[in-house]
N, C-alpha and C positions, 0 to 999 in steps of 0.2 A: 709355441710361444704364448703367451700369457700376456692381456692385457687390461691395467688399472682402469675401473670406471669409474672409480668415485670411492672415499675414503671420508673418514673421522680419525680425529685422535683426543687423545684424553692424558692429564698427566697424571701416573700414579701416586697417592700420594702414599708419605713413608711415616706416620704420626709416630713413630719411637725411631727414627734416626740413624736403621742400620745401615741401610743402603748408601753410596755412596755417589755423588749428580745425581742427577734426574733420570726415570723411566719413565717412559712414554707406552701407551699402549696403543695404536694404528690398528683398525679395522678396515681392508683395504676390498671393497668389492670386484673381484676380476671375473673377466673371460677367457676360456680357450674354445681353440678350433673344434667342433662334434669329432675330427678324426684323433683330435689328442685324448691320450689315455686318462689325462685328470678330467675328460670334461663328464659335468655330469649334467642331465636338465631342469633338475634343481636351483642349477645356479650356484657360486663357490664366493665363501670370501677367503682372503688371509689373516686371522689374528697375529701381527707383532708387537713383541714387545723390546722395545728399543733403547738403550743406554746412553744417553752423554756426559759427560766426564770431564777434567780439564784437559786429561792425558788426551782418551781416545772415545768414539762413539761408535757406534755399528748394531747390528741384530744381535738379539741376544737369546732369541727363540721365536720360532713361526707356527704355526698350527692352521692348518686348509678346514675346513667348516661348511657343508653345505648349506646354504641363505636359508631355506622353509622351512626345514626343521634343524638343522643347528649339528647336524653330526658329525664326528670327527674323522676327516678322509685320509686314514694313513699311507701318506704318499709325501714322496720326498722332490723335492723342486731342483729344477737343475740348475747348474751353476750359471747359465746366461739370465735364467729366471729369475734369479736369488740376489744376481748382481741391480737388473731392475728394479725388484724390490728394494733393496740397498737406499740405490739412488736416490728414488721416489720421497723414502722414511727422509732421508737427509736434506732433502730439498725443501719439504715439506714442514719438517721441523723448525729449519732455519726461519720460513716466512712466518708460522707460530710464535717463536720468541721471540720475533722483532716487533 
């Protein structure tokens, strides 16, 4: 299991107007346990980028990044991870636009 230390987020902006709400991009620094297979000692973050909409919001793509030098750890997050993450973006967001 995976756990959020500390995050940024940023809104993308869309200056020709295809996109349609708002994307967010979250930079989410996490931990896992030394015996989980994502950890590395580098340190990990999560790059997402996140959609809201009138309709609907949620992830719209994630990408794992070692912190020191920035490489791309292809490895896929499980769904109790992914639902955390979820969470987090949505919570997070919400206290941003208010």
């Amino acid at each position: 299991m995976l756990t959020i230390t500390g995050y940024s987020v940023e809104l993308i902006k869309d200056p020709f107007g295809i996109l349609t709400g708002k994307r967010y991009e979250l930079l989410l620094d996490i931990e896992v346990a030394e015996d989980d297979e994502l950890f590395s000692e580098n340190g990990l973050y999560v790059r997402v980028i996140y959609v809201v909409e009138e309709s609907r919001s949620g992830m719209v793509k994630y990408a794992i990044h070692e912190k020191t030098n920035d490489n791309y750890v292809d490895f896929e997050l499980e769904d109790d991870e992914l639902a955390v993450i979820e969470a987090f973006c949505k919570e997070h967001l919400m206290d941003a636009e208010e």
